[in-house]
MIVEXVO-632517 format. One record per residue: x, y, z of N, C-alpha, C in turn. Coordinates in steps of 0.05 Angstrom, whole numbers, padded with zeros to 5 digits, always signed. Last residue first. Example, Ala and Ser with C-alpha at 12.3 -4.5 7.8 and 13.67 -1.06 7.14 Angstrom:
2
+00257-00045+00142+00273-00021+00143+00258+00001+00157;+00264-00114+00156+00246-00090+00156+00264-00066+00156;
***
This chain:
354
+00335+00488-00720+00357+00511-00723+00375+00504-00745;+00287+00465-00704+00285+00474-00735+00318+00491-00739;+00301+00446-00648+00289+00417-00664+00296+00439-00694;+00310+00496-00621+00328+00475-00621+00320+00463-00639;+00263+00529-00647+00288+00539-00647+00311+00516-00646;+00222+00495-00618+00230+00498-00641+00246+00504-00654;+00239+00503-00561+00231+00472-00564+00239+00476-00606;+00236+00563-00550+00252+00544-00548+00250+00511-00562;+00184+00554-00564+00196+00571-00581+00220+00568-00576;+00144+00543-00511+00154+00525-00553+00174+00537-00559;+00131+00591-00479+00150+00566-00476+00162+00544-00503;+00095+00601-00500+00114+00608-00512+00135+00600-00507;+00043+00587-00486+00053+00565-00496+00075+00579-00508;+00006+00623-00456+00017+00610-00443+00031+00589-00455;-00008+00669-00511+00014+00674-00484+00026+00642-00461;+00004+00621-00560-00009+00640-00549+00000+00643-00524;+00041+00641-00625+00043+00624-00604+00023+00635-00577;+00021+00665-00684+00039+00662-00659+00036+00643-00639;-00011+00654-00730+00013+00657-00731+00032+00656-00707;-00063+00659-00705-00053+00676-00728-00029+00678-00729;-00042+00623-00648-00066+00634-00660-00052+00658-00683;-00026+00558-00612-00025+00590-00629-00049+00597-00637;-00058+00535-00566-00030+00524-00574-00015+00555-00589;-00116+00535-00520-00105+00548-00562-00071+00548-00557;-00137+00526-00492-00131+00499-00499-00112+00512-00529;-00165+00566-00453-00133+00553-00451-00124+00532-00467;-00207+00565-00489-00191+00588-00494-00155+00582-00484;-00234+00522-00472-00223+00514-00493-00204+00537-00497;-00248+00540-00410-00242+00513-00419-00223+00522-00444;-00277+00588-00428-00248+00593-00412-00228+00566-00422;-00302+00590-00493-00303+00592-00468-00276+00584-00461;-00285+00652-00535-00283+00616-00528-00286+00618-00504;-00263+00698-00574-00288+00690-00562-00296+00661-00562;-00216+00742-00582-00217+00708-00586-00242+00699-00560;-00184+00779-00565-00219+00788-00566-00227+00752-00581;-00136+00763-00557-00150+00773-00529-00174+00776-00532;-00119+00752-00600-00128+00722-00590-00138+00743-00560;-00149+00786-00657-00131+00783-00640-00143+00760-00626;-00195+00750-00713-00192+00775-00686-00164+00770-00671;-00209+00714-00742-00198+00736-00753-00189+00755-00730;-00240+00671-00718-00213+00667-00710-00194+00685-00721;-00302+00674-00683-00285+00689-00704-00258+00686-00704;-00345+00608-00666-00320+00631-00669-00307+00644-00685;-00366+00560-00685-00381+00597-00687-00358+00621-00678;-00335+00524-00663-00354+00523-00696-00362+00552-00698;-00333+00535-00610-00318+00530-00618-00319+00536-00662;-00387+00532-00595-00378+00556-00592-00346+00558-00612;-00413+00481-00616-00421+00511-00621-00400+00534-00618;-00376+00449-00585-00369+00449-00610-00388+00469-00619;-00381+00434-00526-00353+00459-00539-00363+00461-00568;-00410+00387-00521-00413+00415-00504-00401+00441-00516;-00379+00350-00543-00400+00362-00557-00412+00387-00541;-00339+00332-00514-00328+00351-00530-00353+00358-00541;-00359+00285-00491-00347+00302-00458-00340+00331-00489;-00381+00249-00524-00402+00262-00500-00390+00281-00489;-00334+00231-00545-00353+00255-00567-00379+00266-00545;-00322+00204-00510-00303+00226-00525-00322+00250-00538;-00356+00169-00504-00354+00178-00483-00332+00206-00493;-00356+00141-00564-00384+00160-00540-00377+00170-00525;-00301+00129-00572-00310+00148-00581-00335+00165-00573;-00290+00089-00530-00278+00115-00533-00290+00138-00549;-00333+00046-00544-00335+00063-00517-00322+00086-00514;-00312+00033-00592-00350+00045-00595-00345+00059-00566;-00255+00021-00589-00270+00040-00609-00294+00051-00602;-00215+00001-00569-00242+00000-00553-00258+00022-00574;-00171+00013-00590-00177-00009-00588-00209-00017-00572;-00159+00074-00592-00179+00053-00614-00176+00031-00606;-00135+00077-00542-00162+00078-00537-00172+00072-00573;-00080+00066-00547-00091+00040-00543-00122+00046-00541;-00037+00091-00592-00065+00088-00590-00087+00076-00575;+00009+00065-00580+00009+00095-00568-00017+00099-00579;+00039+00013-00542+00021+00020-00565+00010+00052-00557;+00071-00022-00512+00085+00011-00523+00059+00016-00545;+00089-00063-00469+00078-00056-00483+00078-00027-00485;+00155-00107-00460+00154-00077-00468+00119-00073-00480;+00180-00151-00423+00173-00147-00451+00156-00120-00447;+00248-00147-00397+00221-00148-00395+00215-00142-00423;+00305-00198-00415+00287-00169-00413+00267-00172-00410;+00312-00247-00457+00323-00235-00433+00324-00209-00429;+00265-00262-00496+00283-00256-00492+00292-00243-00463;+00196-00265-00525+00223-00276-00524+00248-00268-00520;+00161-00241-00539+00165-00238-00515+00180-00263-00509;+00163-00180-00604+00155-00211-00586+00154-00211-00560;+00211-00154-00624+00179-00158-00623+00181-00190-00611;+00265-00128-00592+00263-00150-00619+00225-00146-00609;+00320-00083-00567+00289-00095-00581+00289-00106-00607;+00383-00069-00547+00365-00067-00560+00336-00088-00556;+00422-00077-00498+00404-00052-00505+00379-00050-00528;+00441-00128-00484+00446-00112-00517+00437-00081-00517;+00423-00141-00441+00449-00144-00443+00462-00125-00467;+00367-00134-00450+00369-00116-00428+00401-00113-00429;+00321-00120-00484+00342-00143-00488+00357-00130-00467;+00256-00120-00485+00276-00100-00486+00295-00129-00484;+00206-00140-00527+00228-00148-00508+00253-00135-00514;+00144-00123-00547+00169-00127-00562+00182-00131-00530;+00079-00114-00568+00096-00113-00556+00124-00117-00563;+00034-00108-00618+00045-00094-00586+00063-00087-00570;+00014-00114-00666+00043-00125-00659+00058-00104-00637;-00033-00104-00674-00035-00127-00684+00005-00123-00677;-00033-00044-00647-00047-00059-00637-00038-00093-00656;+00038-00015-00657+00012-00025-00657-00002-00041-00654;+00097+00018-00614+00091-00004-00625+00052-00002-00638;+00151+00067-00609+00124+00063-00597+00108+00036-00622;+00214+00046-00573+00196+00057-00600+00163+00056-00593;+00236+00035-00528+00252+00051-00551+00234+00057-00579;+00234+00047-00469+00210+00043-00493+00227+00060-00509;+00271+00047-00421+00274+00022-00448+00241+00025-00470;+00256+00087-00394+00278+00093-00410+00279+00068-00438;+00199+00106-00370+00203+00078-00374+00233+00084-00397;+00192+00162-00383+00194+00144-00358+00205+00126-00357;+00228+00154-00446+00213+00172-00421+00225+00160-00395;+00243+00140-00496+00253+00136-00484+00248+00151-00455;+00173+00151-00508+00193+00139-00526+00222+00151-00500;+00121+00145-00472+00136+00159-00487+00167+00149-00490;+00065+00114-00449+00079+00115-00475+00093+00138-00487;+00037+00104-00417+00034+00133-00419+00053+00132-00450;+00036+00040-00414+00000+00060-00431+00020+00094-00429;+00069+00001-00415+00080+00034-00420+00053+00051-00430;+00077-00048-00377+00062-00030-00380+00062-00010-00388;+00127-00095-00379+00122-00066-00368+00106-00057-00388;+00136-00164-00346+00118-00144-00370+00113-00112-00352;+00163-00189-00316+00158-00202-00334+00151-00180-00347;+00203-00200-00244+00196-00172-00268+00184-00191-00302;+00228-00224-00219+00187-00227-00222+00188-00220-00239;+00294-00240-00247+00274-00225-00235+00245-00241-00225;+00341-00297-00256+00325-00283-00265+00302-00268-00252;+00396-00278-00207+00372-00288-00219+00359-00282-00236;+00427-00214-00234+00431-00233-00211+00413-00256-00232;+00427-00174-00276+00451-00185-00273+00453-00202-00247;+00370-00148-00289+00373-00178-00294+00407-00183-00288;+00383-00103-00244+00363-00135-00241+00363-00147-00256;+00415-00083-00275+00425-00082-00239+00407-00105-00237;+00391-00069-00325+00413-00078-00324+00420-00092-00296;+00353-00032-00306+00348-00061-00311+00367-00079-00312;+00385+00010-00284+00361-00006-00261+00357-00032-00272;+00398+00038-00344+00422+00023-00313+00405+00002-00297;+00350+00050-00359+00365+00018-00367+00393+00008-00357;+00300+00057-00306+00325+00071-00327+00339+00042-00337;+00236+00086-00285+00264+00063-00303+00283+00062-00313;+00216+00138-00290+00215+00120-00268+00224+00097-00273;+00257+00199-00291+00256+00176-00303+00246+00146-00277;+00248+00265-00254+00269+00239-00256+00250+00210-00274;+00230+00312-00308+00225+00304-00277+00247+00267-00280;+00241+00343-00351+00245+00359-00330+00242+00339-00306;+00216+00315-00398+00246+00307-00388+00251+00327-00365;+00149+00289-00363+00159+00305-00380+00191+00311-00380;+00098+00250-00348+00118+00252-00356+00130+00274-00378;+00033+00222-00315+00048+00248-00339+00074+00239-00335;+00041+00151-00310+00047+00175-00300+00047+00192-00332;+00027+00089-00318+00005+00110-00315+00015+00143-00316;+00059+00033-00323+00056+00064-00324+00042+00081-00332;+00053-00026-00292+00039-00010-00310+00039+00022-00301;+00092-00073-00287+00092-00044-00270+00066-00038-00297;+00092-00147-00260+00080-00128-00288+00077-00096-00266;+00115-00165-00209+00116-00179-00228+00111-00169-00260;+00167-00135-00161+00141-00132-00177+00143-00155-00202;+00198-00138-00138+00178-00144-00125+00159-00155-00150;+00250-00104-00155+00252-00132-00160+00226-00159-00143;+00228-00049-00159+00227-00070-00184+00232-00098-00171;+00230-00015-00106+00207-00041-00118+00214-00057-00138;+00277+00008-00120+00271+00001-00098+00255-00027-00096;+00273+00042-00161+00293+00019-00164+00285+00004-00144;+00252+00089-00153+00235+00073-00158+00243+00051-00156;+00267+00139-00132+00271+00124-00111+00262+00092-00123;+00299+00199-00166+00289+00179-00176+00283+00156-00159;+00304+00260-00136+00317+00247-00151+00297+00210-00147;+00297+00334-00143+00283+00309-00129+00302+00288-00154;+00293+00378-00165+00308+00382-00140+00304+00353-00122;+00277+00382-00219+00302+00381-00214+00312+00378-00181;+00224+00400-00203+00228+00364-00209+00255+00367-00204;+00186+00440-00180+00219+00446-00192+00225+00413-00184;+00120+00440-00177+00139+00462-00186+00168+00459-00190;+00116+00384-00167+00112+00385-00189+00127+00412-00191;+00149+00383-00112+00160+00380-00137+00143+00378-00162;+00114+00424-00091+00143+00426-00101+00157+00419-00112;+00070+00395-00070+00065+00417-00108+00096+00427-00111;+00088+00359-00051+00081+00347-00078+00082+00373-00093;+00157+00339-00017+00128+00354-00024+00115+00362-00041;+00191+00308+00032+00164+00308+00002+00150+00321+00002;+00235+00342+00066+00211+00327+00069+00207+00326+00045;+00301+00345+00079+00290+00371+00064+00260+00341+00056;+00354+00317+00086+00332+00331+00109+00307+00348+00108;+00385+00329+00032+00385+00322+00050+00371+00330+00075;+00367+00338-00030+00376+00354-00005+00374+00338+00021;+00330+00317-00069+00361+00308-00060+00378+00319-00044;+00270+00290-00040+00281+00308-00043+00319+00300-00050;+00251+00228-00087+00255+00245-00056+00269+00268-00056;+00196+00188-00115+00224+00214-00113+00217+00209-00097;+00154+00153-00113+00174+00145-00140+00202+00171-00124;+00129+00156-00077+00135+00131-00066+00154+00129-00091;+00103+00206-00075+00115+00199-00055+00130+00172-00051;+00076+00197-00127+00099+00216-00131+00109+00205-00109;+00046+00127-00108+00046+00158-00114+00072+00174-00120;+00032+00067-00131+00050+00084-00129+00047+00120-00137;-00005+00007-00114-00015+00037-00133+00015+00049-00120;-00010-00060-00114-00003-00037-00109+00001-00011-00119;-00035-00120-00107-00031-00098-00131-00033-00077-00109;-00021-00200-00125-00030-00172-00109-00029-00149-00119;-00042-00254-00131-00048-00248-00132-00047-00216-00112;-00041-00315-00092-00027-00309-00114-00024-00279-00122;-00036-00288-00022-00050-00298-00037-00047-00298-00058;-00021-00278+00026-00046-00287+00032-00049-00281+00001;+00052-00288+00057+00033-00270+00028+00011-00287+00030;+00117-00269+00066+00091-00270+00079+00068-00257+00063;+00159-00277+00035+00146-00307+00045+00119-00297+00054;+00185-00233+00005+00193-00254+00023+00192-00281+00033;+00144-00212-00018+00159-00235-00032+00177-00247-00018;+00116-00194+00031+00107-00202+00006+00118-00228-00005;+00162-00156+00038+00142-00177+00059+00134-00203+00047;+00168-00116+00004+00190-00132+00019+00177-00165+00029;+00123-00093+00000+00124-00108-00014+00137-00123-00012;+00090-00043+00034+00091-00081+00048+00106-00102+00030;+00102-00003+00020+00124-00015+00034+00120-00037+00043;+00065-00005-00022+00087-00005-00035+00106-00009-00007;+00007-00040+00006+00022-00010+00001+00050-00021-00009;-00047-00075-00022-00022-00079-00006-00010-00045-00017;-00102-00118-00036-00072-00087-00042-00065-00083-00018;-00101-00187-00076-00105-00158-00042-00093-00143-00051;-00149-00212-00114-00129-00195-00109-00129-00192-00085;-00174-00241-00176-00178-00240-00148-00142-00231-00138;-00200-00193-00225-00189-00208-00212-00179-00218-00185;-00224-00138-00231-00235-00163-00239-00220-00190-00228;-00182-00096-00227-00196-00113-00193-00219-00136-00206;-00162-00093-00269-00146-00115-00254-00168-00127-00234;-00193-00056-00302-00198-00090-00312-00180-00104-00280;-00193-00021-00263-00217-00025-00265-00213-00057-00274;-00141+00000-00268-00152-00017-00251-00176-00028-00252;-00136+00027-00315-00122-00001-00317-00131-00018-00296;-00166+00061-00300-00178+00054-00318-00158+00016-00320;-00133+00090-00264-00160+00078-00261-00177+00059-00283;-00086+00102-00301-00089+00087-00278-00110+00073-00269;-00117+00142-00320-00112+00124-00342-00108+00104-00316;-00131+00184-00283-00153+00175-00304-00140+00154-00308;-00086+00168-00233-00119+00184-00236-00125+00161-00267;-00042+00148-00204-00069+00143-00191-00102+00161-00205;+00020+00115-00217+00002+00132-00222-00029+00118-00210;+00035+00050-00232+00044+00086-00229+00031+00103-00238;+00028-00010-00205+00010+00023-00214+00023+00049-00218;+00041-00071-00206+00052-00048-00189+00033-00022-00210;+00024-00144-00177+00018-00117-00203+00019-00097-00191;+00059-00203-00164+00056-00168-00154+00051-00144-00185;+00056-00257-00157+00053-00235-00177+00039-00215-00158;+00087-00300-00100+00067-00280-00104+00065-00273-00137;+00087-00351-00154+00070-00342-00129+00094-00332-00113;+00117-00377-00197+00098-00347-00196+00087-00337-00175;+00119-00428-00168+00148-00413-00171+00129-00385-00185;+00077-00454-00172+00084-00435-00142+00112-00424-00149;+00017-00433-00218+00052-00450-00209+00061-00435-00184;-00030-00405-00181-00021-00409-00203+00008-00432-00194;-00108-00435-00170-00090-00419-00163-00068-00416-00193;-00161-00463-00185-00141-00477-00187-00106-00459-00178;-00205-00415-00168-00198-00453-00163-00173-00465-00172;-00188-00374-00187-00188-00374-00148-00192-00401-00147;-00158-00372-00233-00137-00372-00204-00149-00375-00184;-00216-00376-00247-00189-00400-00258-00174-00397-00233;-00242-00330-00244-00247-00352-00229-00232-00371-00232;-00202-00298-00278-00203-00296-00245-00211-00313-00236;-00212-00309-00326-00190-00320-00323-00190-00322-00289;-00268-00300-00317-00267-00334-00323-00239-00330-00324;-00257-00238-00322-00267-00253-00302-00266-00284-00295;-00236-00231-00370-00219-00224-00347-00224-00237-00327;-00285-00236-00399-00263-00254-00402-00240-00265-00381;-00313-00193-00389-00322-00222-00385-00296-00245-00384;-00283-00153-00408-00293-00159-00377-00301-00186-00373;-00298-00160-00467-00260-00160-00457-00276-00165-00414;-00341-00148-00467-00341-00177-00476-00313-00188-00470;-00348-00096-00451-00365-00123-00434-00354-00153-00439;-00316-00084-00491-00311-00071-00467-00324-00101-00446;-00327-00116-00552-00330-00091-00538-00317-00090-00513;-00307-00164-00578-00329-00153-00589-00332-00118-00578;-00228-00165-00575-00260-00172-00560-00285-00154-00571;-00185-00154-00601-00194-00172-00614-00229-00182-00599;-00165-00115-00580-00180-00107-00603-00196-00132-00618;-00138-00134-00534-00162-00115-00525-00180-00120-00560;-00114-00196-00545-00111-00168-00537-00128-00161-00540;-00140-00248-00489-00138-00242-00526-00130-00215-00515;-00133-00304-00444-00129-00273-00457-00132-00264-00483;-00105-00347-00432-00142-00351-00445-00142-00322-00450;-00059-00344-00402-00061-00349-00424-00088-00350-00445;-00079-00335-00349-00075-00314-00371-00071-00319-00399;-00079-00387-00324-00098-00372-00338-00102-00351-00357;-00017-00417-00351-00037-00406-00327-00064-00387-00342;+00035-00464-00358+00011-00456-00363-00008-00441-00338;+00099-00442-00373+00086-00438-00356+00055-00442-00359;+00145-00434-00407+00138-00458-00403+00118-00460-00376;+00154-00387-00424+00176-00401-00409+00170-00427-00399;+00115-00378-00459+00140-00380-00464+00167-00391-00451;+00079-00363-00420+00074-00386-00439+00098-00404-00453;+00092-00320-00399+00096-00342-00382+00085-00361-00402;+00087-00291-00447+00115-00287-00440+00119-00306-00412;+00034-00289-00457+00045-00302-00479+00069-00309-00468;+00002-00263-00401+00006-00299-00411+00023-00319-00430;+00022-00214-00414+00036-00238-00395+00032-00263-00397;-00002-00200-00456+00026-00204-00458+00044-00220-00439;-00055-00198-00427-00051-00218-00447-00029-00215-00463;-00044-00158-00392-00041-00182-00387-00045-00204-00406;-00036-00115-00439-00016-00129-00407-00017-00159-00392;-00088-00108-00453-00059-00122-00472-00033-00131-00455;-00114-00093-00403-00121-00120-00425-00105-00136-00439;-00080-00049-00395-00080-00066-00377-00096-00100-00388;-00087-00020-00445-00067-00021-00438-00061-00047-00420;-00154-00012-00437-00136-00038-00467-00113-00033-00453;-00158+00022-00396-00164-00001-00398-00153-00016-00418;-00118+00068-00403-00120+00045-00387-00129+00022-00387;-00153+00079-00454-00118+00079-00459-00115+00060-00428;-00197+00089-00422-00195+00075-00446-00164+00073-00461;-00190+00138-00389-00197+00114-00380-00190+00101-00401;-00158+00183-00422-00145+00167-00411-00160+00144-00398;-00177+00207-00467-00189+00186-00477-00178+00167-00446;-00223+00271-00447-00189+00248-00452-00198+00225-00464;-00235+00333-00429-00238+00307-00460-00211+00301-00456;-00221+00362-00383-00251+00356-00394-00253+00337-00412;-00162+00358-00339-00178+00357-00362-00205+00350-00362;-00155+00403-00294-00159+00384-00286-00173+00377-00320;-00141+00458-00272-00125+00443-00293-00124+00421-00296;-00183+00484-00247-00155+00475-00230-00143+00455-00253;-00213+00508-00281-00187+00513-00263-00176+00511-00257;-00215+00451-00334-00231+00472-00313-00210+00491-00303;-00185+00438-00400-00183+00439-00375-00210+00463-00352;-00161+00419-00460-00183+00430-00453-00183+00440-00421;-00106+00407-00476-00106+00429-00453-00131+00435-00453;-00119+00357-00508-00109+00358-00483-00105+00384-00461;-00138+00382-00559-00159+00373-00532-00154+00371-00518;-00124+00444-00572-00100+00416-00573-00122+00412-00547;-00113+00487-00630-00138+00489-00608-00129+00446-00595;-00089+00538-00671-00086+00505-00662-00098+00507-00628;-00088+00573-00726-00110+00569-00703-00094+00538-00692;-00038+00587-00774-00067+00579-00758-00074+00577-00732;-00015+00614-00803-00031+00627-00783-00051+00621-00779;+00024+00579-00831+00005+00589-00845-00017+00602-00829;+00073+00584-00794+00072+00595-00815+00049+00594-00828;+00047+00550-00751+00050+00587-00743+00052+00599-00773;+00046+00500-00774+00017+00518-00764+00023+00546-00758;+00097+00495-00775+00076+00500-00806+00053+00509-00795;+00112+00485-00736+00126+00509-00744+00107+00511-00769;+00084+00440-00728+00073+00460-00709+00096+00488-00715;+00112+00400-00750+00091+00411-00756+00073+00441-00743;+00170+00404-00725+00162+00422-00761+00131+00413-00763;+00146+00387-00672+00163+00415-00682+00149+00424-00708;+00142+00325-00663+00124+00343-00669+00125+00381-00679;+00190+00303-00660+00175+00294-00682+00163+00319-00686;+00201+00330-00605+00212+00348-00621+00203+00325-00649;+00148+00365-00567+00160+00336-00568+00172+00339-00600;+00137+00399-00523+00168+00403-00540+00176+00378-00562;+00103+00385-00491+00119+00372-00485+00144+00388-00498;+00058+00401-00537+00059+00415-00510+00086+00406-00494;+00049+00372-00573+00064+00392-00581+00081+00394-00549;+00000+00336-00588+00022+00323-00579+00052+00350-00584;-00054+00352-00611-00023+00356-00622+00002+00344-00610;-00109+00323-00624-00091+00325-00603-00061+00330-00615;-00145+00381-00650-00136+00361-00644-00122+00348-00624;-00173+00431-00685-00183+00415-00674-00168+00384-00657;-00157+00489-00726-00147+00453-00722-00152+00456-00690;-00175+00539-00767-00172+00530-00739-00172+00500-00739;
***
């Protein structure tokens, strides 16, 4: 029996021929991400701590990419997440850049920066946690017009984006509705284009899976850098999937070389944050970057499970498979098959091993 995060559940087709080797040697695959209560709400994530370094390395990609253009501002005093002793010592930091903007503000050609949110639970939260260290208003996604307009109380703003504010139905006359479209995505089409040219850094927070509309596409970028140059400076990819949400994360990047710049005329990426395009963070580990806090709080929310889990018979059919409820939805296969709610794969394999 394997213990992990498989990164399967998606279909994600890297992940296939391993997970065709776990049926062929009949194993057990038990995937922390479907630990879950009832309402399918996870028990062990790492997602606060993927938010938080996400939003650390965000902004200390913004400083490097207004540094670059010849901009000095606070952000620049940033280090990425891995380089701070801990959690307290990355907070501290965030803060002396905050007290910087509230005395000396920033260049007025940056004024407003609009920080945009997609998404509102774990990892989201976690990106917020470092922002509201800084001095801010929030503002709703329809004040943003306003905003950059002219009418704005203060360097400094941030807006959260729900499903309601990324789709809309594509039927005409037909309202938002959330568990409908999480039940059938196909019937909703993409509204996000809307904000980009507000925003200064989007940080993406959202699940994502190819069944629902793309919250970026590299038509959309294309459409904003072909006027002025944008606000748009740095996209946030903590959910990090390779041509996903965010369509320009063409690879996933690591902590000692983060980021990179979509090229928005070429289509391609270079590392750095040099170039015409937003700059791209794509690190798909970002909770080792906080190492001592991910792992206590990881190993506090999974030590509950690990008797039962450790003492289980995994010789038995998967209906006499003795696990609590939590982890029993979390089994991927079992002795070779696939378990009733993950047969959905079998498409996903069939295509990726045919």
């Amino acid at each position: 029996a394997y213990v992990f995060f498989s990164h399967v559940i998606k279909g994600q087709a890297y992940n296939m021929p391993m997970l065709s080797r776990l049926l062929e040697l009949n194993c057990t695959l038990i995937d922390y991400e479907k630990v879950t209560d009832e309402q399918g709400r996870r028990l062990i994530f790492f997602g606060r701590h993927a938010g938080l370094a996400g939003m650390l390395d965000s902004l200390w990609a913004l400083g490097r990419r207004l540094e670059a253009e010849g901009f000095q501002t606070p952000f620049a005093s940033i280090n990425p997440t891995h380089r701070y002793a801990d959690l307290e010592d990355a907070k501290r930091a965030i803060r002396e850049a905050g007290a910087e903007i509230s005395r000396s503000g920033l260049p007025a050609e940056l004024d407003p920066m609009v920080f945009g949110f997609a998404g509102y639970v774990n990892v989201s939260r976690g990106a917020q946690e470092i922002f509201d260290l800084l001095p801010h208003r929030e503002v709703g996604p329809q004040e943003l017009s306003n905003i950059t307009a002219g009418a704005k109380q203060g360097p400094l703003f941030k807006t959260v984006f729900y499903e309601k504010h990324m789709v809309r139905p594509r039927e005409q006359g037909h309202a938002f509705e959330l568990q409908d479209y999480f039940d059938n995505p196909e019937r909703y089409e993409g509204v996000f284009e809307q904000y980009l040219p507000h925003l200064t850094v989007l940080m993406n927070c959202i699940y994502w899976t190819a069944d629902y509309p793309r919250l970026v596409t590299r038509k959309q970028l294309e459409r904003l850098w072909s006027g002025p140059r944008p606000r748009l400076r740095v996209l946030g990819d903590v959910s990090c999937d390779v041509e996903g949400a965010l369509e320009c994360t063409l690879k996933c990047t690591e902590p000692d070389d983060p980021v990179f710049v979509y090229h928005v005329a070429e289509g391609k990426i270079t590392s750095g944050v040099d170039g015409v395009g937003p700059v791209v963070l794509a690190v798909d580990n970002l909770p080792c970057e906080l190492p001592v806090e991910s792992s206590h709080d990881f190993g506090s929310a999974l030590a509950p499970f690990i008797p039962a889990i450790a003492g289980a018979d995994y010789s038995v059919p998967f209906e006499e498979l003795d696990l609590p409820a939590p982890v029993k939805r979390a089994v991927i296969s079992h002795r070779g098959k696939l378990a009733p709610e993950y047969t959905y794969l079998k498409e996903h394999l069939d295509r990726v091993l045919k």
